[in-house]
BAMI-25907 format. One record per residue: x, y, z of N, C-alpha, C in turn; residue in one letter. Coordinates in steps of 0.05 Angstrom, whole numbers, plus 32768, in hexadecimal, padded with zeros to 4 digits. Atoms other than C-alpha are relative to their C-alpha. Example, Ala and Ser with C-alpha at 12.3 -4.5 7.8 and 13.67 -1.06 7.14 Angstrom:
BEGIN
80127FE8800080F67FA6809C801280188000a7FF07FE87FFF81117FEB808F7FF18016800Es
# end
This chain:
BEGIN
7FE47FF67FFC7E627E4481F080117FF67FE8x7FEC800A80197E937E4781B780187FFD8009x7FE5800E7FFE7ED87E2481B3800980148002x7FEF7FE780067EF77E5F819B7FEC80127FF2x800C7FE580127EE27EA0818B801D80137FF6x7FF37FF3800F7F0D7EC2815D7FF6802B8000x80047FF17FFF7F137F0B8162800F801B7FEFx7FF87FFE80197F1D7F32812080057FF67FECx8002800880157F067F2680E0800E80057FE2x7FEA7FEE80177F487F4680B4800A7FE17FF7x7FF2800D800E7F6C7F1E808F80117FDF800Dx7FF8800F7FEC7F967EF480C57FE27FEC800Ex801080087FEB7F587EEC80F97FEC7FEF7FEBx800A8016800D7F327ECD80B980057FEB7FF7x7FF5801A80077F5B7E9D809F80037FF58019x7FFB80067FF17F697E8B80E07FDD7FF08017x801E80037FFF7F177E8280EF7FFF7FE87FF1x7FFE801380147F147E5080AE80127FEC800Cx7FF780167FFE7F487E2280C17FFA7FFF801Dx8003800C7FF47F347E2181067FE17FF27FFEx8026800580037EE67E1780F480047FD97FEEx8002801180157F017DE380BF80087FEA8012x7FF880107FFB7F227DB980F07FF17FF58016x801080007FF17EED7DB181147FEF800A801Cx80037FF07FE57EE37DE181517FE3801A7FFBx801A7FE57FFD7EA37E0F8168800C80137FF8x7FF37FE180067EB57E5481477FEF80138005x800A7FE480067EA17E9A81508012800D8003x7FF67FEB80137EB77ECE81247FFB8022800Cx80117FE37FFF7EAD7F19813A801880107FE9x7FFA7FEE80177EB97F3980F87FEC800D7FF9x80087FE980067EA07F7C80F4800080057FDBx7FFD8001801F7E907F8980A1800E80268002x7FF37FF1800C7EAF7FB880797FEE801F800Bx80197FEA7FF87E92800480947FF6800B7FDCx80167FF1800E7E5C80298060801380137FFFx7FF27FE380057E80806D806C801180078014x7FF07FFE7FE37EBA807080928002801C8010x7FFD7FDE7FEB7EBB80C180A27FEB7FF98012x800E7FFE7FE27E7F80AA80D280007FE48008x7FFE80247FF07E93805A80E5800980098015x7FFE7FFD7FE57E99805B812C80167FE18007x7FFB80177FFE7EAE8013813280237FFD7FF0x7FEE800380147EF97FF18115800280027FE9x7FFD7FFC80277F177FF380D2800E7FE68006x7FE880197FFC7F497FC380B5800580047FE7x7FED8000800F7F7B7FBB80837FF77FF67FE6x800B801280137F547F9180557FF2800B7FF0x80127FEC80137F277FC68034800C80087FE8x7FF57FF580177F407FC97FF180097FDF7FECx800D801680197F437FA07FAA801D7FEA8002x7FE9800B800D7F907F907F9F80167FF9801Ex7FE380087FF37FD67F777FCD800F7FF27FECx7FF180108004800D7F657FB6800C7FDE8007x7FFA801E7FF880277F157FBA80197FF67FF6x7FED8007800980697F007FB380117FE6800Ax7FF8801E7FF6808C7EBD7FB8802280028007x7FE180027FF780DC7ED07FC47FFD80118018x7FF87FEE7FE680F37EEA7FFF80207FEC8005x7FE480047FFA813D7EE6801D7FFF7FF3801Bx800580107FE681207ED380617FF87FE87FFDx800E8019800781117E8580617FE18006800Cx801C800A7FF180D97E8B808E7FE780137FF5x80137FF8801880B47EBD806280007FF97FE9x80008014801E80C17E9680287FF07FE38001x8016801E8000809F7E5580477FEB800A800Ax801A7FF47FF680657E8680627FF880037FE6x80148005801E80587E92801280007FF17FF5x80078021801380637E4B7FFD7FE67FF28008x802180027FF0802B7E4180317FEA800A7FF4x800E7FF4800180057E72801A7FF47FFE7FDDx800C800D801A80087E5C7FCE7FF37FE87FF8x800C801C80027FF67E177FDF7FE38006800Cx801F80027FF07FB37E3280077FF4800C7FE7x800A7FEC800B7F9D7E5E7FCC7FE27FEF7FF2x8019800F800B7F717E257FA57FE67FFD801Ax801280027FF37F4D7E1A7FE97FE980198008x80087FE380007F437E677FF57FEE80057FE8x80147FF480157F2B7E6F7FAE7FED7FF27FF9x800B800C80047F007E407FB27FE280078014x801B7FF27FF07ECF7E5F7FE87FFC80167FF3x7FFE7FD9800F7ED27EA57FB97FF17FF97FF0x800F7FF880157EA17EBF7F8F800880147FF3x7FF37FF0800C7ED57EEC7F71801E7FF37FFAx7FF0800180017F187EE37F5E800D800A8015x7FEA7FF97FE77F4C7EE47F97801D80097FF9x7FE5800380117F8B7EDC7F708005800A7FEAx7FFC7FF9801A7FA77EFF7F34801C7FFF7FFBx7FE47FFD80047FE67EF77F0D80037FF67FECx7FEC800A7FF980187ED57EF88011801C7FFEx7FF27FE9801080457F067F06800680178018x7FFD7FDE7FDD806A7F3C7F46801F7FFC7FE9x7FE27FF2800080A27F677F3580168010801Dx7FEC7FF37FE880DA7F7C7F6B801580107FF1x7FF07FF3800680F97FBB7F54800E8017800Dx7FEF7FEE7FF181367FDF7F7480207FFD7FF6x7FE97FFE800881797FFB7F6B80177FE38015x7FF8801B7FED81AA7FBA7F8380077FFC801Cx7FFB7FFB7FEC81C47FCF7FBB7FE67FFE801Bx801F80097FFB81747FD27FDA7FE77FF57FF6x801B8016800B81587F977FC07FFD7FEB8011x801280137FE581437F71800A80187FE77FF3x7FEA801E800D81847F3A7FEE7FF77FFD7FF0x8008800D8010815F7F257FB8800C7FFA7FE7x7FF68007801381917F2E7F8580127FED8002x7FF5801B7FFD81BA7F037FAC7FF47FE5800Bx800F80157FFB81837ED07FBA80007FEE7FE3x80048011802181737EC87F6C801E7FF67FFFx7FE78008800A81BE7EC07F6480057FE6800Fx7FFD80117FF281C77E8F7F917FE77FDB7FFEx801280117FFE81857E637F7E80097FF27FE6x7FFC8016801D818C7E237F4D7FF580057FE7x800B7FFB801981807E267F037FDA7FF68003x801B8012800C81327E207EEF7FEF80118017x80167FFC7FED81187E527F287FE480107FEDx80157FEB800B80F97E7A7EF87FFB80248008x80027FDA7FFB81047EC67F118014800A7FE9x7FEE7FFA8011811D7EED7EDD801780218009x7FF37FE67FEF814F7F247EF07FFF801A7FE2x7FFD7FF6801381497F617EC18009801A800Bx7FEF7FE17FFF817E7F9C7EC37FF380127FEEx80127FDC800C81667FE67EAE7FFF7FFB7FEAx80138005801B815E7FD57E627FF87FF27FF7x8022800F800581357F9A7E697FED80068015x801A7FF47FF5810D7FB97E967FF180137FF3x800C7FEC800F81037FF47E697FF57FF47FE2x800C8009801580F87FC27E2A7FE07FF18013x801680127FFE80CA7F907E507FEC8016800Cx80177FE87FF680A37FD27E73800180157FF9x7FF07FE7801580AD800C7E407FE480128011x801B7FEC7FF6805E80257E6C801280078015x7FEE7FFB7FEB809880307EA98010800B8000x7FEA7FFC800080CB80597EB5800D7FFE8013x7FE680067FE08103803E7EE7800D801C7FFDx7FDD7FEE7FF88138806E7F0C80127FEF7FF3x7FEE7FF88013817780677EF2800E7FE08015x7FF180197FF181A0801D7F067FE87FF28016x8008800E7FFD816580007F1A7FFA7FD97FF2x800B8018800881577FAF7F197FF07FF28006x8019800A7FF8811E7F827F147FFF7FE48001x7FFF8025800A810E7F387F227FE580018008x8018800C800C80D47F227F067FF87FE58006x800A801C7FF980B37EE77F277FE57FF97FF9x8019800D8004807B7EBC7F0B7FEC7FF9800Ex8018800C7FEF80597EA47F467FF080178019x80087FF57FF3804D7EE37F5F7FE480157FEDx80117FF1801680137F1A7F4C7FF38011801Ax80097FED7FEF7FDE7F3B7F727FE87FF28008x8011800A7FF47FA77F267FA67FE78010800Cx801A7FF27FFD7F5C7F427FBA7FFE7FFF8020x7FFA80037FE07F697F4B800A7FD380028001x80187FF87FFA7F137F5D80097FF47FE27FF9x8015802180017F057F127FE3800E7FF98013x7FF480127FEF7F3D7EF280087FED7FFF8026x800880087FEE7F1D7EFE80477FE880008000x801A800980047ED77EF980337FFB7FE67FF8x8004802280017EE57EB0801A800F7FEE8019x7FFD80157FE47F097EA2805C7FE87FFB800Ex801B80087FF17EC97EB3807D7FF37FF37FFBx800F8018800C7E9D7E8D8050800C7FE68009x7FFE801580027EC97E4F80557FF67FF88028x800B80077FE87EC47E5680A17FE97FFB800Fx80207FF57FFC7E7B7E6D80A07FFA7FDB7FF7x8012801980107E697E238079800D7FF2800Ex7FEE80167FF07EA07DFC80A77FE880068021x801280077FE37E6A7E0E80E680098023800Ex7FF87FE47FF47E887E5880F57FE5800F8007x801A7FED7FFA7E567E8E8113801B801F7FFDx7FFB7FE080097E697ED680F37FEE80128011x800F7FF17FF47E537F0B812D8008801A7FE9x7FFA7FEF800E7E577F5181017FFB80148010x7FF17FE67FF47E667F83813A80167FF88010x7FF07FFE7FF87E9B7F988158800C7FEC8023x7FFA800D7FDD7EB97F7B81A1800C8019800Fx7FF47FDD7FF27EC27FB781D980017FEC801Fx7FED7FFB7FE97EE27F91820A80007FD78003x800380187FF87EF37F43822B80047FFC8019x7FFF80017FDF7EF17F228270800C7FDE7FFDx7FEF801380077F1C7EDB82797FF17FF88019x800680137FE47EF77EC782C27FDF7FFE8001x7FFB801B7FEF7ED87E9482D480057FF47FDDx7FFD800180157EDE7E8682817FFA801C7FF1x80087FEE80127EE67EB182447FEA80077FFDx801C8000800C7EB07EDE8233800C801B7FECx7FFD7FE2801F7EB67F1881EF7FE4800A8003x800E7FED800C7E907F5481F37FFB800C7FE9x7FFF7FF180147E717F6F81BA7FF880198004x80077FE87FF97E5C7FB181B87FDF800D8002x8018800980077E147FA281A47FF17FF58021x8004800C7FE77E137F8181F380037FE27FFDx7FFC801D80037E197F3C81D3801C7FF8801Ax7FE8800B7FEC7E487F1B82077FFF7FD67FF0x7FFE801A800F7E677ED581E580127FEF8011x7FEE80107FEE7E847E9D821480087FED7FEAx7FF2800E80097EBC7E7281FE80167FF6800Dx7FEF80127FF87EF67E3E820E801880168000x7FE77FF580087F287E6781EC7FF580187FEEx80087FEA80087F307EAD81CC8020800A7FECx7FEE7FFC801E7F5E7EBB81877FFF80248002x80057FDD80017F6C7F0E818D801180047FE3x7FFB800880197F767F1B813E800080167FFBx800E7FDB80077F6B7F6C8145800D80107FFAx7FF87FE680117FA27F8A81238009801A800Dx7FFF7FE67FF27FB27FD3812D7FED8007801Dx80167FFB7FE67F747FD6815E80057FF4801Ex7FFB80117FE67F917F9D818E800580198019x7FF97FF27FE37FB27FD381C87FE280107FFFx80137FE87FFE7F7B7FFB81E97FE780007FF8x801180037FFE7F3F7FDD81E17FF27FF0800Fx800780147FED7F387FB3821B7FFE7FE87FF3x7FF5802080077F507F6C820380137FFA8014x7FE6800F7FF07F967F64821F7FFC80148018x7FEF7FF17FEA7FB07F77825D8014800C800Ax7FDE800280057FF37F7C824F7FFD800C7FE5x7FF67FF4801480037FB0820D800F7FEB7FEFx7FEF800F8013801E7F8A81D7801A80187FF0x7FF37FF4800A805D7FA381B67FFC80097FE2x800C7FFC8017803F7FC0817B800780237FF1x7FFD7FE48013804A800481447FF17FF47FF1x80237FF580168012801F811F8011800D7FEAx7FF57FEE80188030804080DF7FE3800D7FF3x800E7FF4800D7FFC806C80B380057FF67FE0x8003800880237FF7805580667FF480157FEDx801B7FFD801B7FDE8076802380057FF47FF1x7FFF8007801F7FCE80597FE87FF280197FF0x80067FF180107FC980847FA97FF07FF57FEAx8015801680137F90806D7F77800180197FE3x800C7FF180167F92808A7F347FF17FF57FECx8012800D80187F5080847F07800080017FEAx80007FF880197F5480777EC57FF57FF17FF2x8019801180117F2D80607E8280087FEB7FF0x7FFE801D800F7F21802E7E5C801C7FFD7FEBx7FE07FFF80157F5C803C7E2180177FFE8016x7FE27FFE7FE97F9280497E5D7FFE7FE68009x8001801A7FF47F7B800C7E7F800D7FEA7FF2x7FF38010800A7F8D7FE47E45801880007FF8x7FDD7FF480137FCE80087E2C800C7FF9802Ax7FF080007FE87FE07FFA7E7B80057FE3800Fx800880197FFD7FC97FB37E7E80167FEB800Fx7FE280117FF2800A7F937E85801580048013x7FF77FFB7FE880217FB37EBE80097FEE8014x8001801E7FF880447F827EE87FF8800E8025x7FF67FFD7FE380367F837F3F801980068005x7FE47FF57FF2806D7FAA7F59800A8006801Dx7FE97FF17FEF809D7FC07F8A800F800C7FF7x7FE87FFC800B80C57FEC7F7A800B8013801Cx7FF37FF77FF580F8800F7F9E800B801A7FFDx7FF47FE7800580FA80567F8A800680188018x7FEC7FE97FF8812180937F9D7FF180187FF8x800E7FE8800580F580D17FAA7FFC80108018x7FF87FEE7FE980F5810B7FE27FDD7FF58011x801780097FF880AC80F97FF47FF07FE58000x800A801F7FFC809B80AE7FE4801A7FEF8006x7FF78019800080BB80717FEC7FF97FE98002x8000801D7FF880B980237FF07FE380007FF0x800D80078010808480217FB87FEA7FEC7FFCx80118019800C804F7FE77FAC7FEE800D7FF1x80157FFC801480297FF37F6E7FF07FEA7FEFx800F8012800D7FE87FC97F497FFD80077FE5x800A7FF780217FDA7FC87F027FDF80087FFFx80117FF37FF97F997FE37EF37FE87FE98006x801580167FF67F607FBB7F177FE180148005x801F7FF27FF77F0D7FCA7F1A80027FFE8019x800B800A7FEF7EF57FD57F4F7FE280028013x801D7FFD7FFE7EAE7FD67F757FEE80097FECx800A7FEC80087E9A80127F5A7FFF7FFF7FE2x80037FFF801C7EA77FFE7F18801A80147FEEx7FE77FF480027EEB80277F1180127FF87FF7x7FE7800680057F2B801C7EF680128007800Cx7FEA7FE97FED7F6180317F2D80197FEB7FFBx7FE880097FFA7FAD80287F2C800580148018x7FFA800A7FE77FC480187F6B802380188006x7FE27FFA7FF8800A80427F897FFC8007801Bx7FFC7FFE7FE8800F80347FD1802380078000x7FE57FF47FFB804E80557FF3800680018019x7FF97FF57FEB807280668032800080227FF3x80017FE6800E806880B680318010800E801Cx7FFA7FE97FF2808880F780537FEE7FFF8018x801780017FDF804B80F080807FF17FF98007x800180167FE9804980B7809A80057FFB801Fx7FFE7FFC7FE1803F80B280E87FF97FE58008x800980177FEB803F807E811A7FE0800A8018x80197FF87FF27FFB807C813F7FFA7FEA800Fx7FFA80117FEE7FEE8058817D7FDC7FF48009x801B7FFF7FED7F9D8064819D7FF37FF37FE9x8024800480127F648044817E7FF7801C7FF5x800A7FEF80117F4980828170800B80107FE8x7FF37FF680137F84809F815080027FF37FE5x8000801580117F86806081257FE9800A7FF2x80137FFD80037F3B806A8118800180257FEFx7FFF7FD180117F4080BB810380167FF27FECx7FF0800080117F7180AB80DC7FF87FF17FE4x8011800F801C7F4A807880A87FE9800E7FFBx80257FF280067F0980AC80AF801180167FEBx7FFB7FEB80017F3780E680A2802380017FE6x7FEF7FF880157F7880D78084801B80188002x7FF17FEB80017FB4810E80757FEF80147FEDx80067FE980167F828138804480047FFF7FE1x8005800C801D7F7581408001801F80067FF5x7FEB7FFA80107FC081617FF2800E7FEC8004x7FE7801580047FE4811C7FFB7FF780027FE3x8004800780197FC181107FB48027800A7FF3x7FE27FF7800A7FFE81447F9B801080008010x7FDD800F7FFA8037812F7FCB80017FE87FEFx7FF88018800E802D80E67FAC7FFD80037FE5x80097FFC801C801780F57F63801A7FFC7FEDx7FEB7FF58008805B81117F49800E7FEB7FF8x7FF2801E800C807780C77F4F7FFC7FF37FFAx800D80128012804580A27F33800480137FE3x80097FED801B803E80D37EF5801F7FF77FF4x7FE880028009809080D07EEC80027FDE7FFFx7FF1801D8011808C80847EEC7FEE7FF17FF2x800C800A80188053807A7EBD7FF980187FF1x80087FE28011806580B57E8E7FE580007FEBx80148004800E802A80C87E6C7FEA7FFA8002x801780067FF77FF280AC7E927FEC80168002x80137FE77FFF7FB280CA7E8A7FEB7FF08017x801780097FE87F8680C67EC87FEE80138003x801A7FF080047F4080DB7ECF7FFA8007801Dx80067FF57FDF7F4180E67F2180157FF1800Dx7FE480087FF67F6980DB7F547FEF7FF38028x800B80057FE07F5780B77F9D80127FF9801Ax7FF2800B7FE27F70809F7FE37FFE7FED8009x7FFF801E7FEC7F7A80608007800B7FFC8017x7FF580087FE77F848058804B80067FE8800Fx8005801E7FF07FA4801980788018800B8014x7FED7FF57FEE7FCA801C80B480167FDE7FFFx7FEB80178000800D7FE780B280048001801Fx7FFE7FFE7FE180147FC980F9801F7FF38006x7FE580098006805D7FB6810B80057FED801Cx7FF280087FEA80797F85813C80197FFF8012x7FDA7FF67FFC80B87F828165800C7FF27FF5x7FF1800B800A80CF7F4A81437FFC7FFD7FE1x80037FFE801F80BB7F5180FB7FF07FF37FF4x8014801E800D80897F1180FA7FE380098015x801C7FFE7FF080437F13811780027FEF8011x7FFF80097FE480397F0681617FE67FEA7FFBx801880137FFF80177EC1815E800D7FF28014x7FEC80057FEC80227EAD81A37FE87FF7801Cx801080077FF77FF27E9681E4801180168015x80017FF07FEC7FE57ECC82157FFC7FF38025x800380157FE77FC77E9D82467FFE7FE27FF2x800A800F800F7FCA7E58822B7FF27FEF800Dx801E800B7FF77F8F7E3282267FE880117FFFx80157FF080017F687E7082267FFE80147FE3x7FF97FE680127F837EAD820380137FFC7FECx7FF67FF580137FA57EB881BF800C80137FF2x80037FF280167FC07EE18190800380077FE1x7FF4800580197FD07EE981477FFB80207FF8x80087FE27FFE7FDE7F348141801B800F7FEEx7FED7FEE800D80097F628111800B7FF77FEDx7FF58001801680187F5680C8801180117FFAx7FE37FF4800480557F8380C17FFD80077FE1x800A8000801D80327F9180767FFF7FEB7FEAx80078011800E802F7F5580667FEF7FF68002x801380077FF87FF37F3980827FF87FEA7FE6x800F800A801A7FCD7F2B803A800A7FEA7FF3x7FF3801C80167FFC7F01801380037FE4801Ex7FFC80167FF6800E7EDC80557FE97FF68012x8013800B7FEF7FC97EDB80737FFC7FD8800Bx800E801D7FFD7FB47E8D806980197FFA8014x7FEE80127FEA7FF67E6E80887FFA8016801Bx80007FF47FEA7FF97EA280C37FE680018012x800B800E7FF57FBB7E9180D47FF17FE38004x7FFD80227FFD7FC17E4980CB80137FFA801Ax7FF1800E7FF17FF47E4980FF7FF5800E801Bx80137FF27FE37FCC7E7681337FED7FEE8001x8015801F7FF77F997E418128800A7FE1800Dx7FF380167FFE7FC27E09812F80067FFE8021x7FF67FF97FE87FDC7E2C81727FE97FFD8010x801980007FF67F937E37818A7FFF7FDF8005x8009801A7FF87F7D7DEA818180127FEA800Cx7FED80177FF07FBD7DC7819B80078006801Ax7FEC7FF77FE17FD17DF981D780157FF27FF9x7FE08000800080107DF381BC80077FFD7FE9x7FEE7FF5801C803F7E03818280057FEB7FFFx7FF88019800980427DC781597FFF80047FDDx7FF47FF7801C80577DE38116801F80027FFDx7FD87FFF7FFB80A97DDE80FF7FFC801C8002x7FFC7FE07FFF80A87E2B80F680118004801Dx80017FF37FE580CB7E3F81327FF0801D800Cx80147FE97FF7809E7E5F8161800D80178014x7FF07FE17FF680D17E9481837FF980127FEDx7FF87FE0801B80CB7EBF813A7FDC80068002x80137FF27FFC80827EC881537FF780088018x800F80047FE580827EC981987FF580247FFCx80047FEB7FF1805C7F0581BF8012801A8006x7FE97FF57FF180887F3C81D27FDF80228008x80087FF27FE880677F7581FD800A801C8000x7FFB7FF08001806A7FBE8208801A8006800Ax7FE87FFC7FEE80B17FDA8222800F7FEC7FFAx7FED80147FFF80D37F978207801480067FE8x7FF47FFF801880E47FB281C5801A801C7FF5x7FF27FE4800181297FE081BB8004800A7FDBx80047FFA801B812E7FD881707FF27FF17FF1x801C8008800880F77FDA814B800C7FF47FE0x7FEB8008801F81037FAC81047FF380157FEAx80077FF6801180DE7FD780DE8006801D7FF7x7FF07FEA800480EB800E80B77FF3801C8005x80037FE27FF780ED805580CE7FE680127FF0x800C7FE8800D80BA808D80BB8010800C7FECx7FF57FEF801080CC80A9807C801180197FFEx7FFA7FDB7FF580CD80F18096801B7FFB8017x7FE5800E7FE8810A80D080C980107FF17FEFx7FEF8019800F813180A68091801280257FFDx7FEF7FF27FFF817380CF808A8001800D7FD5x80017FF3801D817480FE8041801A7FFF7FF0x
# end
């Protein structure tokens, strides 16, 4: 019988595996691998399939600002179980017109000499990135300690570190749990796994697959990323691309995150332009979730999104064009529900709000923490993660469907 069995192997539910494995406790892992071909995976997805995330160290909220101070101080331990690079940078850009820049122009303004972010109005943005073209009264601050992160090593070296701390990695899925006379996790395979305690780490998938009892307050959003491939000369004339945000103004995209050009598997060169799009939907069922990473909106998002990458790297020559699917899961309160269902028994650490990646390690450092103490003994206050439940939530923090934002 294991201490804890941890349940989901994404980003959260691994880091959160590692530091409890490290601190000494029986672990099992049920992390399902990456699927072979998703048009016929039967089984979950997850958010983590793919090379690049963004990582940024300002924020205007304190308590996401000490979730990435956290998260910069774990990085040597993280990259140290990797047989790849986890981390790349020095270097995130936040660009938007002032008025929608998340406070940040009055954060930098407000921070003591020597932070090091540089603020650059529309023509040092257009000198220092002449491969870019901003809209018109856009500004940028340029921070050093940010860049871009490998969500596929990141949680392949959480597992490793947990795997060598005494962890047991099951690699199928879980189709259901039972809490009497003790925990036990179904896998789907028939494995049945008894344990003390049970960590639910599952992301978009949590409602509706027999775990909870009780619905968690949760939104599913739909994602694309836009990948355009290109060669070796472009790659280098594009090199200096910094991690972005930007904040552009377009009838069909918005809210931006773009990578500079990164290999990847396959031996490719893709730049990265994830977006909020025109059609984007909230999705609720497992299965819908599921069809939706096999299947997608079709090959014509390519040209809804295209138009705004092309206009803000005039001139790019790309040799193909691809798709990326992730589903963003949202909470009612804006922070991931890390919170004890039953305590002593049950867990959860559930819904990165799109941040998951950069803030994986702390967020599940403190779901672990919660697991082995039965009880919140971190300063963080633990109200900004409690639980909240179906029917509890009247406004939701997150932001609206595109196709619903006012024109």
């Amino acid at each position: 019988m294991f201490d804890v069995v941890v349940i989901g192997g994404g980003m959260i539910g691994a880091s959160a595996a590692r530091h409890l494995a490290q601190s000494g406790l029986d672990v099992g892992v049920v992390a399902p691998p990456e699927p072979v071909d998703a048009a016929v995976h039967t089984g979950p997805f997850g958010a983590h399939y793919d090379e690049t995330r963004l990582s940024r160290t300002i924020w205007a909220d304190p308590l996401e600002a000490e979730l990435m101070r956290r998260a910069e101080l774990a990085k040597p331990d993280i990259e140290e179980f990797s047989d790849r690079p986890v981390y790349s940078g020095p270097g995130y850009l936040y660009a938007a017109v002032p008025d929608e820049d998340e406070g940040l122009g009055d954060l930098v303004a407000g921070m003591p000499e020597g932070h090091g972010i540089e603020v650059l109005g529309p023509a040092a943005l257009a000198e220092r990135y002449p491969e870019i073209h901003f809209q018109e009264e856009v500004v940028g601050y340029l921070e050093p300690g940010g860049g871009c992160l490998n969500p596929r090593a990141l949680v392949a070296s959480q597992l490793m570190a947990a795997t060598e701390a005494g962890a047991h990695i099951f690699t199928v899925g879980a189709s259901g749990m039972t809490m009497d006379p003790t925990p036990t996790v179904s896998l789907v395979d028939g494995t049945r796994i008894g344990c003390r305690k049970v960590l639910v780490a599952t992301g978009a998938f949590t409602n509706g697959i027999g775990l909870l009892e009780r619905p968690l307050a949760l939104r599913m959003k739909t994602e694309t990323v836009l990948l355009a491939e290109i060669g070796e000369h472009e790659a280098e004339r594009l090199a200096g691309l910094p991690p972005m945000h930007y904040g552009i103004h377009d009838p069909v995209v918005a809210d931006i995150y773009a990578a500079p050009p990164t290999t990847y598997p396959d031996g490719s060169v893709l730049l990265k332009w994830g977006a909020n799009t025109i059609r984007d939907r909230w999705v609720e069922r497992p299965d819908e979730i599921a069809a939706w990473y096999r299947h997608g909106d079709g090959d014509d998002i390519v040209e809804l999104m295209r138009p705004s990458m092309e206009a803000t790297y005039p001139g790019i020559e790309v040799t193909g064009w691809r798709t990326h699917r992730c589903v963003v899961t949202y909470t009612g309160h804006g922070h991931t529900y890390i919170d004890a269902v039953e305590p002593g028994r049950l867990y959860l650490a559930v819904g990165g709000h799109g941040r998951s990646a950069k803030c994986a390690d702390p967020l599940g450092a403190l779901a672990a923490s919660l697991v082995a103490n039965d009880a919140w003994v971190d300063p963080l206050p633990a109200d900004r993660f409690r639980a909240m439940y179906q029917g509890e939530v009247e406004d939701w923090p997150c932001r609206d469907l595109m196709a619903d934002r006012p024109t």
